[in-house]
PLY file of the C-alpha trace (Angstrom):
ply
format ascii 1.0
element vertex 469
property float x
property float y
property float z
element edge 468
property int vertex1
property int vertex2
end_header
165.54 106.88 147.50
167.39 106.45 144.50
170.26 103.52 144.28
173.01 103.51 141.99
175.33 100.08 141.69
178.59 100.54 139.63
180.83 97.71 139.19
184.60 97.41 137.92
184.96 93.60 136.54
188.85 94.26 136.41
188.92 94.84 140.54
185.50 93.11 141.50
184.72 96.38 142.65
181.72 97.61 143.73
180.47 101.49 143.94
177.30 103.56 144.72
175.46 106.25 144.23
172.44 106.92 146.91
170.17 110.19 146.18
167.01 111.70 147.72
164.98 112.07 144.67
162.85 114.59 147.06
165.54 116.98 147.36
168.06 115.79 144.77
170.93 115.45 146.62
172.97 112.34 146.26
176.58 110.49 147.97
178.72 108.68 146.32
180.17 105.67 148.42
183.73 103.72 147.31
184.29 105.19 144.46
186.97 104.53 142.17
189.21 106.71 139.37
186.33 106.46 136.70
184.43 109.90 137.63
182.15 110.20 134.61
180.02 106.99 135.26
179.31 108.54 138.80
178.67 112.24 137.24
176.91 110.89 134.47
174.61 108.72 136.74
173.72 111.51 138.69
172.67 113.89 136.13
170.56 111.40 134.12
168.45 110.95 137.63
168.80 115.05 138.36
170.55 114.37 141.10
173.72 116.73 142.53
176.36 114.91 144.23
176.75 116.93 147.47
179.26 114.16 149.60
181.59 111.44 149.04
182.21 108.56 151.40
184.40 105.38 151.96
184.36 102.76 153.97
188.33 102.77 154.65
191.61 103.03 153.29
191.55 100.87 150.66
194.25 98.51 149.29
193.37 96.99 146.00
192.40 100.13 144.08
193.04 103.89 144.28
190.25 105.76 145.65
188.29 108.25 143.63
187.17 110.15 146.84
189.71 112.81 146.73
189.35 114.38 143.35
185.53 113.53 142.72
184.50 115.72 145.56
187.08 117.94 144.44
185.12 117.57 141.09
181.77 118.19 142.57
182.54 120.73 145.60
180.59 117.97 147.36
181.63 117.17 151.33
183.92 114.39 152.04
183.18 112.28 154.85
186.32 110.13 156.18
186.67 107.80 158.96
187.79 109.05 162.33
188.44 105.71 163.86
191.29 103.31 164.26
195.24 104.70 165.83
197.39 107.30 164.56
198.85 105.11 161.89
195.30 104.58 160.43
193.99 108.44 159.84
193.69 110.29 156.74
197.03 112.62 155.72
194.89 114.91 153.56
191.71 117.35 154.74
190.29 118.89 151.26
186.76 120.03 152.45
187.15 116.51 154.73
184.68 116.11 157.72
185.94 113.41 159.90
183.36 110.43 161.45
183.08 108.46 164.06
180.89 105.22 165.31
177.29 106.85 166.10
177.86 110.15 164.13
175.27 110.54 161.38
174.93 112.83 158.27
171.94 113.30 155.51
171.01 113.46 151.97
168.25 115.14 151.31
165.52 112.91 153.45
167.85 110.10 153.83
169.91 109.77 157.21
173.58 108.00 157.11
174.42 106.49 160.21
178.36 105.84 161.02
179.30 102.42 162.24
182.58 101.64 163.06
183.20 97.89 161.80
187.06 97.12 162.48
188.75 93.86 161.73
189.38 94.04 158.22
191.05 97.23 158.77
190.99 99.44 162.11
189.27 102.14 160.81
186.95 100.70 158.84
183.42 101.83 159.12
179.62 100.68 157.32
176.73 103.53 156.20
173.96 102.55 157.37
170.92 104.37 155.53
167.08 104.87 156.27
164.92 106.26 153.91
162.82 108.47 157.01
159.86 109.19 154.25
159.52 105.33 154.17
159.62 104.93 157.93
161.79 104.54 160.89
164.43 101.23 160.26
167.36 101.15 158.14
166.80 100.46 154.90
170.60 99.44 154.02
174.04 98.70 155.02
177.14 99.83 152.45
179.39 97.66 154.08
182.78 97.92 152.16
185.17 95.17 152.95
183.46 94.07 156.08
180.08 91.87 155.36
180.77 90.16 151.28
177.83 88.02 150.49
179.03 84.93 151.70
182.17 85.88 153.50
184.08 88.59 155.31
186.53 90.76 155.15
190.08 89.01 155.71
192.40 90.73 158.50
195.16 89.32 157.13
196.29 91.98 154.58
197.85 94.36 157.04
200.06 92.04 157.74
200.61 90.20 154.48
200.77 92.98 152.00
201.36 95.92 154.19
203.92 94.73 157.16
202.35 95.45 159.33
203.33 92.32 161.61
201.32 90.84 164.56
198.08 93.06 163.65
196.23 89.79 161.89
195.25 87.85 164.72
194.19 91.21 166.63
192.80 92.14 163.52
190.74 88.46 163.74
189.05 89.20 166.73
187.91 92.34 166.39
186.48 91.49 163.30
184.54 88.62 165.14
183.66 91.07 167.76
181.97 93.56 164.97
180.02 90.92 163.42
178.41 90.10 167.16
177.42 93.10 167.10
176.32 93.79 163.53
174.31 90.51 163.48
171.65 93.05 166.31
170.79 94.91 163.12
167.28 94.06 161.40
167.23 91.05 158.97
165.62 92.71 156.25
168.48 95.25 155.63
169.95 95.03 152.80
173.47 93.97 152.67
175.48 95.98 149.62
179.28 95.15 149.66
182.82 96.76 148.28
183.77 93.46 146.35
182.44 90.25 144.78
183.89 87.24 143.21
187.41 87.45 142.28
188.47 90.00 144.73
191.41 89.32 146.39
189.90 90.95 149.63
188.17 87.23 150.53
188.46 83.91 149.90
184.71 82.76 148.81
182.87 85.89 148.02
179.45 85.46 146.07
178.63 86.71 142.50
175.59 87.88 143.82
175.52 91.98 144.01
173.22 92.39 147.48
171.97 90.46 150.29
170.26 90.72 153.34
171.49 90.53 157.19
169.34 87.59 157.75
170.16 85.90 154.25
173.86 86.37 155.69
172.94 84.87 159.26
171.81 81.71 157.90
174.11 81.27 154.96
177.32 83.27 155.45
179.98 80.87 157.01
181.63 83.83 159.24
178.33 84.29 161.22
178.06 80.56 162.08
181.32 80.17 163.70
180.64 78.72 167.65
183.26 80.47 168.90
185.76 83.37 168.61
188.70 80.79 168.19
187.04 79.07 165.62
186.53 82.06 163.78
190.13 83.54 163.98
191.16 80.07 162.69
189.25 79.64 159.69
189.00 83.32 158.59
193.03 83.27 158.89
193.46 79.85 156.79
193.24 79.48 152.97
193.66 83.22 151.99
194.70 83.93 148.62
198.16 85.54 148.08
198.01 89.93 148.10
199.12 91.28 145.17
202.50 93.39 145.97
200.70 96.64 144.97
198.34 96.53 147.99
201.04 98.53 149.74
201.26 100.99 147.51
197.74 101.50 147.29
197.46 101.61 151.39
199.95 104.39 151.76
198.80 106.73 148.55
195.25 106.28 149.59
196.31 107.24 153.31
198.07 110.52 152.12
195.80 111.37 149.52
195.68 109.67 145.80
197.11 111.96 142.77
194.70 114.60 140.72
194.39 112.88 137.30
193.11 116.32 136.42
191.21 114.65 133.31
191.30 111.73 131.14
195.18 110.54 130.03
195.65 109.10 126.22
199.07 107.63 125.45
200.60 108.71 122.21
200.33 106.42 119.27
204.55 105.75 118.56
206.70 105.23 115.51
207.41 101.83 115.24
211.47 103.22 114.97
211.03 104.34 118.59
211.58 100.45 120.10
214.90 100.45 120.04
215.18 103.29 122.41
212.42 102.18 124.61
213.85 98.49 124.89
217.13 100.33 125.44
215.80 102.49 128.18
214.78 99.72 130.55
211.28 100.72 130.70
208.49 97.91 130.54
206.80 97.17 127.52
203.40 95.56 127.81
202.50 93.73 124.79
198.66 92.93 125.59
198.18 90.35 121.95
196.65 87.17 123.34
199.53 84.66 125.12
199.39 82.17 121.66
200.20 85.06 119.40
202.82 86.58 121.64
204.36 82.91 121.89
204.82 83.01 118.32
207.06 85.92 117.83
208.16 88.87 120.36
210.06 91.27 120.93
212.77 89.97 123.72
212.45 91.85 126.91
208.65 92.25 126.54
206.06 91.54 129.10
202.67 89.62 127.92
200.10 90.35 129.81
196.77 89.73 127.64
194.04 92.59 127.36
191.21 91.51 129.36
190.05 91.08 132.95
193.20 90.07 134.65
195.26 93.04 133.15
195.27 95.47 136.09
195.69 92.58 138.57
199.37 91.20 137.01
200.54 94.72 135.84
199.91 95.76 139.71
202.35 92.70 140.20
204.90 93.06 137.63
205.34 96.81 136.95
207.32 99.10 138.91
205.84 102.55 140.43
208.34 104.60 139.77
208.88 104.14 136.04
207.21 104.92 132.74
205.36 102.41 130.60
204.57 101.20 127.50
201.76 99.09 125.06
202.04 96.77 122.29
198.07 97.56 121.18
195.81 96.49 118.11
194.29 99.99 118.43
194.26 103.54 120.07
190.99 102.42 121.80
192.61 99.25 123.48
195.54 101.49 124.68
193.74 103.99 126.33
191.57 100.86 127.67
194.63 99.63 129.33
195.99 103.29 130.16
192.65 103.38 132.21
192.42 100.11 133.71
195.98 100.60 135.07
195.14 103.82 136.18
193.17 101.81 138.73
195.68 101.24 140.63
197.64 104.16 140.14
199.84 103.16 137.46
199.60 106.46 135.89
202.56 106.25 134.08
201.60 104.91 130.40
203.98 106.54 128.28
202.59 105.33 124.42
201.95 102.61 122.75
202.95 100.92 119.23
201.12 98.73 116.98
202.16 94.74 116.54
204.00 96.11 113.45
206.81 97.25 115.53
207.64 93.62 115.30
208.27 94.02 111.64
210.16 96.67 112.34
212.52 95.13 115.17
213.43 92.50 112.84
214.19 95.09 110.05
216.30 96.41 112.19
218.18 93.51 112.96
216.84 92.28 116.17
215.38 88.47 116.12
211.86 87.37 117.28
211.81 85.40 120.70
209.20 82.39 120.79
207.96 80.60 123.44
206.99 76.63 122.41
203.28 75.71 123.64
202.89 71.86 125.16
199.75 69.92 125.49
199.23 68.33 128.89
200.39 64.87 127.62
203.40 66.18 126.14
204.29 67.97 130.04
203.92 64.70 131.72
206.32 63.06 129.70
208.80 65.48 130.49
208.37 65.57 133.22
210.91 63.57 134.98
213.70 65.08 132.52
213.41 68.90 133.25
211.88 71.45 135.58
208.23 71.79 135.70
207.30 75.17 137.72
203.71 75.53 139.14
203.02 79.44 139.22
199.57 78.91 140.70
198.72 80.04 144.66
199.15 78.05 147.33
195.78 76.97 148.12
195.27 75.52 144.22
198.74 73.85 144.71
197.76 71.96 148.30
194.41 70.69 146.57
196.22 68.84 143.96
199.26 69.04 142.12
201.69 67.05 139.88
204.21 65.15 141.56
207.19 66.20 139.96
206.56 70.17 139.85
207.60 72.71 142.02
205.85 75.70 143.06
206.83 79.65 142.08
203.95 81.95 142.05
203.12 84.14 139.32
203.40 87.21 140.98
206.52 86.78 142.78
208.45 85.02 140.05
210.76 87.32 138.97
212.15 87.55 142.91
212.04 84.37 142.96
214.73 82.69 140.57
217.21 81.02 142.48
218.19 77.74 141.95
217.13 77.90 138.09
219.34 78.28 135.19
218.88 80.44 132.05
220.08 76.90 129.94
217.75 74.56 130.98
214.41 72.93 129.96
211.49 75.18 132.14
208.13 74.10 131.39
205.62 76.31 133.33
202.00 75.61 134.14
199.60 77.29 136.06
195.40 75.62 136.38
194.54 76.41 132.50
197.85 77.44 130.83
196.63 81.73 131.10
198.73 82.48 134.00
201.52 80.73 133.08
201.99 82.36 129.95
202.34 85.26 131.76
205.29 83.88 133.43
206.83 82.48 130.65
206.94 85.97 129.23
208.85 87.12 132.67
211.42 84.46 132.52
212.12 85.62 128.69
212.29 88.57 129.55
215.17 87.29 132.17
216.99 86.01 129.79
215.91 82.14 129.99
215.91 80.41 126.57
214.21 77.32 126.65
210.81 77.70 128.06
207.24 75.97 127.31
204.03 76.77 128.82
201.54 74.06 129.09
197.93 75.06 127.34
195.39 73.70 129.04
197.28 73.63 132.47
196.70 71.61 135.74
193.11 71.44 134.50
193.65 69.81 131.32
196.76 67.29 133.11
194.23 65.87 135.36
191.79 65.61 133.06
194.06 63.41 130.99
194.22 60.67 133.91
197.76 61.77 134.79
198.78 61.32 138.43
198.46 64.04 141.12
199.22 64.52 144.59
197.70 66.42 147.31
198.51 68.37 150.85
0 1
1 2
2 3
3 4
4 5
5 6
6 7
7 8
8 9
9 10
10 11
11 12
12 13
13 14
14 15
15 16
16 17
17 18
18 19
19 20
20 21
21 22
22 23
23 24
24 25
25 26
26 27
27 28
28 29
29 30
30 31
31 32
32 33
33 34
34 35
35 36
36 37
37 38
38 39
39 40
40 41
41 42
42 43
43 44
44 45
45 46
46 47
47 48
48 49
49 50
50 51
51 52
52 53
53 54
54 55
55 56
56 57
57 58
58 59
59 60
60 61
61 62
62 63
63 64
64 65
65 66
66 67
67 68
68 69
69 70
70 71
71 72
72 73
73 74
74 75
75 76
76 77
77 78
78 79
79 80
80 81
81 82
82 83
83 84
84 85
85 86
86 87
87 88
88 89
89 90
90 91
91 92
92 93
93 94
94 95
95 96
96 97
97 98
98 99
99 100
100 101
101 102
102 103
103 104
104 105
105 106
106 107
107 108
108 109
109 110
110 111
111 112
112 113
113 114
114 115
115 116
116 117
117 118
118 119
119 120
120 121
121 122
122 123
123 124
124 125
125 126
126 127
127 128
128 129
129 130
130 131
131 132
132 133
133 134
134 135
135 136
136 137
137 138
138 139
139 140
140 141
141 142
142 143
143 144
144 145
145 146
146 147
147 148
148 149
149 150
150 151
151 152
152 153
153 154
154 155
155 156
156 157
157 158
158 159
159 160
160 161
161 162
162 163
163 164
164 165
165 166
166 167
167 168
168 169
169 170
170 171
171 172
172 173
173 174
174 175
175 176
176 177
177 178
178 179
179 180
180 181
181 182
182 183
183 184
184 185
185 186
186 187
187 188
188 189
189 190
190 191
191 192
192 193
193 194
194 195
195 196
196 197
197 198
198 199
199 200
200 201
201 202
202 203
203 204
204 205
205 206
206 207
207 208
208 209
209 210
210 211
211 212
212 213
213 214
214 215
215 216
216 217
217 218
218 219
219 220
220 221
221 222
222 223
223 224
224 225
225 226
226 227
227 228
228 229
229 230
230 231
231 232
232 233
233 234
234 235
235 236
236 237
237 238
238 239
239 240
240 241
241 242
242 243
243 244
244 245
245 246
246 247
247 248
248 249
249 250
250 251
251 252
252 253
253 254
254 255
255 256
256 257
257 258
258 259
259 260
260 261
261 262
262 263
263 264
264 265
265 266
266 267
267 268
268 269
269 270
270 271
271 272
272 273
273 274
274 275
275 276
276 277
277 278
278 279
279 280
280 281
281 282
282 283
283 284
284 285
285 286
286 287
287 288
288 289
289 290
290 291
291 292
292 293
293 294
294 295
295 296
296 297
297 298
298 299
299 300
300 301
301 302
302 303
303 304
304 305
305 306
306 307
307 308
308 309
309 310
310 311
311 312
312 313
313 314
314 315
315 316
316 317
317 318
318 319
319 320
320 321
321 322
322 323
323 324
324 325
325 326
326 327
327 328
328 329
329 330
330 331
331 332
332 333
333 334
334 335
335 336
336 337
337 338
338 339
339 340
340 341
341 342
342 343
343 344
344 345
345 346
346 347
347 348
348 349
349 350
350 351
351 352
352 353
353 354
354 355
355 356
356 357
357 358
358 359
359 360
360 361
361 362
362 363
363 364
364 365
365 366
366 367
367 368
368 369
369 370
370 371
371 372
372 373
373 374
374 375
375 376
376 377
377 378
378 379
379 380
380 381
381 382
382 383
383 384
384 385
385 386
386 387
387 388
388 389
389 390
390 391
391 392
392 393
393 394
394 395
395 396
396 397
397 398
398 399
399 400
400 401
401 402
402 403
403 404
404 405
405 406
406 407
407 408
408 409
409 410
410 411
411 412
412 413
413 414
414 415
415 416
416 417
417 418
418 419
419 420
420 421
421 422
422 423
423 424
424 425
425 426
426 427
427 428
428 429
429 430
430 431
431 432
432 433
433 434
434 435
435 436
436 437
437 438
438 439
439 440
440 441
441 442
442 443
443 444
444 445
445 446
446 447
447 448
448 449
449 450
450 451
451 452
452 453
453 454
454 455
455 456
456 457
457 458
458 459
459 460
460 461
461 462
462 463
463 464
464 465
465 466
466 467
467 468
């Protein structure tokens, strides 16, 4: 048996490739829009990718499934299970599974098990390596079994509205881990996600684990009792980002054919105007203190680094073409591709920072957004609004007293009650986030806007007073 373990830092996303090295066949299980690691993989082990698997429709990425077995001619294996509204829309060389049903690679047998709760059609591959001997070997869990958590039943609901299906969604998902707690405790445990995924609340950084590690550490298989499950697994969830939904239905109906890799165009700097008059976003990924210091109005910051996909997924629309503000052709197409993640296929071009230069020569002024110590935010604080833009959870553990709370990601919905004259002074728990959304209210029009560097963190740090609940 050969095992492959790809992860995404930008999603917390986790992928596989499994191959006989007897027969060289190989699956491919969750993967995501970055085919060439997977094809790459399997031709430096001589393997041939001959099926592609998930564990359900996902939500926080766009599946890969579709057009890497369309890549490979390999078979593609999709969940049978859950109601109508749960079922695959597309059938490209698609054989359909159910709880019980089994398939193989090479000398390696994949067992189906339906695992609901996080999703109703959810299922785990459960693999034994037969040349090895008799008991399974591993469990590719998906969004069910994290190491250290569970999958959360709440996102139907919350990001997909699908109302009254979290509490159902609860108990079945208490009811599946009954029954997957039967399974040997040496099997390996290898999950969808791990820290930072918005698909938990406490997932581990560690990439595998075993059932019985699980059963004596993992806080979902100690619960007493069912209602003391559905209450905790339901409590302290993170907020969804908005593109969830998006990613629900186009992975239901079948993601788009990227039919090859997508490179923006490098712009001419003269181009802005148009763009800016056009309406459509432009991302300008410098780091928050540089874009502070001088930007084009009506730009978005939203830094180049791990967090990128996540807030773009928040803040751009679907349905509209996009653009950079890049140091480089190699961190646009960087940010082309992480976007592309989540189906925000859209990137248009890109300029360099010099189109700054050229804005001004062309009449337009520089915006700048003034950067406050944590000192400096507490003593304004009584004389203007202070805006929390962290999640809720952060904000009930502690919080200063005179601040209110407007998330990050829903900010820009969210801006009644505030005028464009006023003081804002934005923080969020170490000043990143709310740079972001100091960019968004700019880009609203509101003139007078600090973010705090250093954040919550830094405030309480100082000795200045916080409240709780």
């Amino acid at each position: 048996m050969i095992l492959k373990r790809f992860y995404e830092n930008r999603l917390a996303h986790a992928s596989y490739l499994v191959g006989c090295a007897a027969t060289g066949e190989a699956v491919v299980i969750d993967p995501n829009r970055d085919f060439d690691q997977y094809l790459d993989a399997a031709s430096a082990e001589g393997l041939r990718i001959t099926a592609v698997t998930e564990t359900h429709i996902h939500a926080d990425f766009l599946s890969g499934s579709r057009e890497l077995a369309q890549l490979t001619g390999a078979k593609l294996y999709l969940s049978d299970e859950g109601d109508a509204e749960w079922k695959y829309a597309f059938g490209d060389n698609v054989q359909l599974v159910k709880d019980g049903d089994e398939f193989w690679i090479g000398n390696l047998k994949v067992e189906v098990m339906h695992t609901p709760g996080h999703t109703p059609e959810h299922i785990s591959f459960l693999v034994t390596d037969t040349p090895a001997g008799s008991t399974v070997q591993s469990a590719f869990t998906g969004d069910f079994v994290f190491v250290g958590d569970v999958g959360r039943p709440d996102l139907l609901e919350k990001a997909a509205g699908y109302e009254g299906t979290m509490e159902a969604g609860a108990r079945r998902l208490y009811q599946t881990i009954q029954r997957f707690k039967t399974l040997p405790d040496h099997m390996l445990v290898w999950p969808a996600h791990g820290a930072g995924s918005a698909c938990g609340k406490s997932l581990g950084g560690v990439p595998v684990s075993t059932l019985g590690y699980e059963k004596a550490t993992n806080w979902a298989f100690k619960m007493a009792t069912e209602e003391d499950f559905v209450q905790e697994v339901l409590s302290g969830q993170p907020e969804p980002p908005v593109y969830f939904a998006q990613m629900k239905v186009r992975n239901k109906i079948g993601p788009a054919i990227l039919g090859g890799e997508r490179v923006s165009q490098h712009l001419g700097d003269g181009r802005i105007g148009d763009i800016m008059g056009s309406g459509s976003p432009v991302i300008d990924l410098r780091p928050s203190a540089e874009f502070g210091a001088g930007f084009i109005p009506g730009t978005l910051n939203i830094p180049m680094g791990k967090s990128l996909t996540n807030w773009a997924g928040w803040l751009l629309p679907y349905d509209t073409p996009f653009y950079f503000i890049a140091t480089s052709h190699e961190e646009a197409a960087e940010a082309a591709e992480a976007l592309r993640m989540i189906g925000l296929d859209d990137a248009a071009g890109w300029f360099m920072p010099t189109v700054l230069d050229a804005w001004v020569a062309g009449g337009g002024s520089l915006g700048e957004i003034e950067q406050i110590d944590a000192d400096e935010c507490a003593r304004r604080g009584g004389t203007c609004r202070v805006i929390d833009v962290r999640g809720l959870t952060e904000w009930e553990e502690g919080r200063m007293p005179f601040s209110e709370r407007r998330y990050l990601g829903t900010l820009r919905k969210n801006l009644d009650g505030l005028s464009r004259e006023e003081p804002i002074v934005l923080h969020c728990a170490g000043g990143g986030r709310s740079a972001i959304a100091a960019s968004v209210l700019a880009a609203e029009g509101f003139g007078k806007v600090a973010n705090v560097v250093g954040g919550f963190g830094e405030y309480a740090r100082r000795g200045h007073p916080t409240v709780s609940g």
